[in-house]
C-alpha positions as CSV (number, residue, x, y, z in Angstrom):
1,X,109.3,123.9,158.8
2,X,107.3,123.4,156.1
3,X,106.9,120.4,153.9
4,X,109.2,119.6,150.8
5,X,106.5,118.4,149.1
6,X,105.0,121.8,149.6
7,X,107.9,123.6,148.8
8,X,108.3,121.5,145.4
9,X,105.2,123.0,144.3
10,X,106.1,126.6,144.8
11,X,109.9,126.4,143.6
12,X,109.2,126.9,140.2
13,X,107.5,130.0,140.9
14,X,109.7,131.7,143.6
15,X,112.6,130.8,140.7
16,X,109.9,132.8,137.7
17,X,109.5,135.8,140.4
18,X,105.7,134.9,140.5
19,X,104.8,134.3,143.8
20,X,103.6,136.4,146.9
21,X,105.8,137.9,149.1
22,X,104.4,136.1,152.0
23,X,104.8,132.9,150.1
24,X,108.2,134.1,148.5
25,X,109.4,134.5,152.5
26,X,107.9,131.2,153.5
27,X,110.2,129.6,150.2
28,X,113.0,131.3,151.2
29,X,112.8,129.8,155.1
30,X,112.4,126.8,154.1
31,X,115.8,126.9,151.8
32,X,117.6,128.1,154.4
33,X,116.9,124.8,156.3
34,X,116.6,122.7,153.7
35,X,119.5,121.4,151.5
36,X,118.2,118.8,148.9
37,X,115.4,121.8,148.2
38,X,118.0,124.6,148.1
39,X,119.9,122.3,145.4
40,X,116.8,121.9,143.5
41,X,116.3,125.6,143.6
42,X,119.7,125.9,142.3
43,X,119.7,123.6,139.4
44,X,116.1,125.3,138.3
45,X,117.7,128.7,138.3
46,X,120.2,127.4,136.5
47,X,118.3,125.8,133.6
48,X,115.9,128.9,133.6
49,X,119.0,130.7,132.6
50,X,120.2,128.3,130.0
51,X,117.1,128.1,128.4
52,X,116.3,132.1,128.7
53,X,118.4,132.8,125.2
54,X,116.9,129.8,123.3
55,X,115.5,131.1,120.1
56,X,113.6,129.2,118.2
57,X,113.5,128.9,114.1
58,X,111.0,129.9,112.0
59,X,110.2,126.7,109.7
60,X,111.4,127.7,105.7
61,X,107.4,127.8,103.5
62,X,108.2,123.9,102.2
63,X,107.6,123.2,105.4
64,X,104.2,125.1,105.8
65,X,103.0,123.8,102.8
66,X,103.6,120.2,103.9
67,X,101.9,120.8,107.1
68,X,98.9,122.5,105.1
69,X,99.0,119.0,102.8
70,X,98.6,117.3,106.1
71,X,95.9,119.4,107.1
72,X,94.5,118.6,104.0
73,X,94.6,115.2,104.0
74,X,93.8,115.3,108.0
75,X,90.4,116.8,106.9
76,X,89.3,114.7,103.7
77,X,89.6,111.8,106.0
78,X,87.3,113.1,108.3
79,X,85.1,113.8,106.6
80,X,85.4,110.6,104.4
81,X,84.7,108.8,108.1
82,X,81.9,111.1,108.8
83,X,80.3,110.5,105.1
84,X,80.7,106.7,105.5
85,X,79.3,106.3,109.2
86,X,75.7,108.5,107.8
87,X,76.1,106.0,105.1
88,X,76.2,102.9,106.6
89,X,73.4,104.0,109.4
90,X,71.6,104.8,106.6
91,X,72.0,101.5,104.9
92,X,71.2,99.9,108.0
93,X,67.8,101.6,108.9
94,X,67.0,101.0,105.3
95,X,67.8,97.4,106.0
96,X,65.7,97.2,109.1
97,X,62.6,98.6,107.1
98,X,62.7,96.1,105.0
99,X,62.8,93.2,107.8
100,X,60.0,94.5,109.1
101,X,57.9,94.9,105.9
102,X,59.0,91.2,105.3
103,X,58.7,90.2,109.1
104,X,55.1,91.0,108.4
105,X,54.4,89.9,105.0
106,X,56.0,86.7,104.2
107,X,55.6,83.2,105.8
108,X,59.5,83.3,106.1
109,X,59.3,86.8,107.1
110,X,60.6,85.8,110.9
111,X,63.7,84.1,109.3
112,X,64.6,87.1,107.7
113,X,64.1,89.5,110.8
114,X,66.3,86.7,112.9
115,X,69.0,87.2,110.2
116,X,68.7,91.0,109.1
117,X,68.8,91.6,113.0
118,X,72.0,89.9,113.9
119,X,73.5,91.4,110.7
120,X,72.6,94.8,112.0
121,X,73.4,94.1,115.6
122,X,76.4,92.5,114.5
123,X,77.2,95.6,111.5
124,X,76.3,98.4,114.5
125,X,78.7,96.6,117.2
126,X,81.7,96.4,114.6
127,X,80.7,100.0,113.4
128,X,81.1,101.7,116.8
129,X,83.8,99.6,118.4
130,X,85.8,100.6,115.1
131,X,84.4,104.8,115.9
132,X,85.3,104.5,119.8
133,X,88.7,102.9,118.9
134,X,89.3,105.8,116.6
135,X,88.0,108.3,119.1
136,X,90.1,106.9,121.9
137,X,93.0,107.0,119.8
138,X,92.8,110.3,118.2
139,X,92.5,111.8,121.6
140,X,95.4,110.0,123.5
141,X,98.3,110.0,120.6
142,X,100.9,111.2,122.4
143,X,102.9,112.5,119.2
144,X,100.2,114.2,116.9
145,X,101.6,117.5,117.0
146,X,105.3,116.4,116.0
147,X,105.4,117.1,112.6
148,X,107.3,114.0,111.2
């Protein structure tokens, strides 16, 4: 007899029509012996039939134009985060240049390469833990295709 756990892989396609005939015979074996799998078989024949005449809406235009606003706004903030982050590496190689033009012609030049330094280290490590954090949660929001 084969394995439930098998079986519960396969059920949803021996309920579609989409498997092969050998595994289609092997399915319908194992419901023959098997009760809690033949209920489960029932219940998704059942909801494949309730949801067979389900028709969906199509959204009225103010709709469509508030999802092209969001697009809209979705965008300009991209690129508003992509403009700033060229910016502020920018600033910040800028700033290095200078250190080490100072670094090399000043008597205090090491005092300003010891604090330009941890204000770059210190400006980069907010910078990227701020991108990743954004990253990260762009890429697992669970709802960002529910239109609100």
């Amino acid at each position: 007899m084969e394995t439930c756990e098998r079986m519960e892989v396969l059920l949803s396609g021996f309920v579609d029509g989409e498997l092969e005939p050998d595994e289609r015979e092997q399915v319908q074996r194992h419901l023959e012996q098997c009760h809690p799998c033949a209920l489960r078989t029932i219940s998704l024949f059942q909801l494949r039939n309730e949801t067979a005449h389900v028709q969906f809406r199509d959204p009225p235009l103010e709709e469509w134009d508030e999802h092209a606003k969001g697009l809209f706004e979705e965008t300009t903030r991209t690129f508003g985060w992509f403009f700033y982050v060229v910016a502020a590496l920018f600033f910040l190689i800028l700033i290095g240049c200078w250190t080490w033009r100072s670094f090399w012609q000043n008597e205090w030049g090491w005092l300003y390469a010891i604090e330009t330094v941890a204000l770059l280290a210190g400006t980069a490590c907010l910078l990227a833990a701020v991108l990743r954090r954004r990253i990260l949660a762009q890429k697992t929001e669970r709802y960002r295709d529910i239109i609100r």
